[in-house]
C-alpha positions in Angstrom: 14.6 7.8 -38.3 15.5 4.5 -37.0 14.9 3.7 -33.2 18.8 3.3 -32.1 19.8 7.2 -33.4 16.3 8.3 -31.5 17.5 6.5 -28.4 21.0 8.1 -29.1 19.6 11.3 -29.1 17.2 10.8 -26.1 20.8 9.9 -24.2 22.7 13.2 -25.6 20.1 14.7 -24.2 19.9 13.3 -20.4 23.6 13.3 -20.3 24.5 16.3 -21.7 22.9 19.2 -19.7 21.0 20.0 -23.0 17.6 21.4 -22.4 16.0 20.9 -25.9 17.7 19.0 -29.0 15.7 19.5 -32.4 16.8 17.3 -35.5 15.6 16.9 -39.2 16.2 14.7 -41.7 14.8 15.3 -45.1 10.3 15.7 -43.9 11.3 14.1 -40.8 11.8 15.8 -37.6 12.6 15.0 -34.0 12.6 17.1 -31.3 13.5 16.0 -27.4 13.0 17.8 -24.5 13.8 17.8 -20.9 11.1 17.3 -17.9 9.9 20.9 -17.8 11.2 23.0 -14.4 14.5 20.7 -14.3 17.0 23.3 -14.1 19.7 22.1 -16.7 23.8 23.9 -16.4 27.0 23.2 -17.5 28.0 20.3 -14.7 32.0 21.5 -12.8 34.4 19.7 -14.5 35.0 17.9 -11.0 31.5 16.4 -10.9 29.6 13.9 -13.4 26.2 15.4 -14.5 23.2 14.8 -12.4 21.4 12.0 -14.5 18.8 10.8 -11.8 17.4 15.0 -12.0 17.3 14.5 -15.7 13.9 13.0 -17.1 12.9 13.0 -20.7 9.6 14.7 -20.8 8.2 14.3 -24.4 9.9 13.2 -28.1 8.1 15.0 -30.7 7.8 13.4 -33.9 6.9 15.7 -36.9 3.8 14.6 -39.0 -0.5 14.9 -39.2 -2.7 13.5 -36.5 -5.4 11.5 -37.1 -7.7 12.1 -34.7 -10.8 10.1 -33.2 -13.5 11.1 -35.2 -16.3 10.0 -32.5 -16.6 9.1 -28.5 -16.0 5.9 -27.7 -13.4 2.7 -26.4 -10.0 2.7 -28.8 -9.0 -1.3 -30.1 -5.5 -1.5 -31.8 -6.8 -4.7 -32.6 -9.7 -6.5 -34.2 -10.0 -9.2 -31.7 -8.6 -9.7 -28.0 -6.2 -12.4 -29.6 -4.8 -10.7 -33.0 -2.8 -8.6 -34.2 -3.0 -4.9 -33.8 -3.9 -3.2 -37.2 -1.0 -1.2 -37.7 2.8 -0.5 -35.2 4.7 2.0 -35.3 7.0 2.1 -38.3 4.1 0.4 -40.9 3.2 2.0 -44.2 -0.3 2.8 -44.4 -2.3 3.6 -47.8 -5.1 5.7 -47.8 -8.8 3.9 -46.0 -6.4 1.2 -44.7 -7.9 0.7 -41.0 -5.5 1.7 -38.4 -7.7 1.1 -35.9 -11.7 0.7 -34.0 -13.6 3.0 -31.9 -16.6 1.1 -30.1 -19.7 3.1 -29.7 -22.7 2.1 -28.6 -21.9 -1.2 -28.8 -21.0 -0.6 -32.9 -17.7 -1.1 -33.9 -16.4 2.3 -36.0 -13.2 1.9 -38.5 -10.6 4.3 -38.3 -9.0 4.7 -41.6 -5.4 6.4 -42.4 -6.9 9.8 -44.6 -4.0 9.8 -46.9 -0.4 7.0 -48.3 2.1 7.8 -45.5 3.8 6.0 -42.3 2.7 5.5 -38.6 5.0 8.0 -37.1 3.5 7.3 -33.3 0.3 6.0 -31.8 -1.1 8.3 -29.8 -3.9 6.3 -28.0 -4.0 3.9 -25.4 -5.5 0.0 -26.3 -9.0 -0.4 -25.0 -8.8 3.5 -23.5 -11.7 5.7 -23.6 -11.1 8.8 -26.7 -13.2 11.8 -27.4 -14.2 13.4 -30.3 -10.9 15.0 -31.8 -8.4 13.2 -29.4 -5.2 12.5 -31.5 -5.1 8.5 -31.8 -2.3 8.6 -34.8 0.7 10.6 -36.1 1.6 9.8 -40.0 4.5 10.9 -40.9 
């Protein structure tokens, strides 16, 4: 899905009164939801809808997580200068390195397990991950 109809849908959403909005497209599939305990209603016809009440809370995107497969510091990037490894959008291939953990001062390749594309990355750059935390969703 491209970025304008997710941003489109984010706004149905907020301005709408909708509490939850679920959409798919062929094996993809998006799902926004409201800031749980807002209470969402149909606004009076007299009055516009609340939007400063209404916060997006999470955008799902459908697709496997690749998570960290060790404790350590998360790099998007191979250097403090280049380019992150992958963005959001990218077609991966299977042991294409999507990103580094840092443990023990070794530097630990994380590699895409299978062809697909970066749906969302999950992990913050330079952030500290557990075993099993979800740094990428491929879609």
């Amino acid at each position: 899905m491209e970025l304008d109809r997710i941003k489109a849908y984010v706004d149905l959403v907020r301005g709408g009164g909708i509490a939850e909005l679920e959409i798919t497209e062929g094996d993809k599939k998006i799902r926004v939801l409201a800031e749980a305990g807002t209470a969402l209603c149909a606004p009076k016809p007299s009055e516009p809808p609340p939007a400063a009440s209404l916060q997006i809370a999470t955008i799902e995107v459908e697709g496997e997580i690749v998570p960290a497969p060790m404790l350590g510091i998360f790099f998007r990037r191979p250097g403090p200068e280049e380019a992150p490894f992958v963005e959001p959008g990218a077609s991966v291939v299977s042991g294409q390195v999507l990103g580094i953990i840092e443990a023990m001062k070794t530097l630990n390749h994380v590699t895409a397990p299978y062809d697909g594309v970066v749906a969302a990355i999950l992990a913050e750059d330079g952030g500290s991950v557990e075993y099993g935390s979800p740094l990428f969703r491929l879609s």
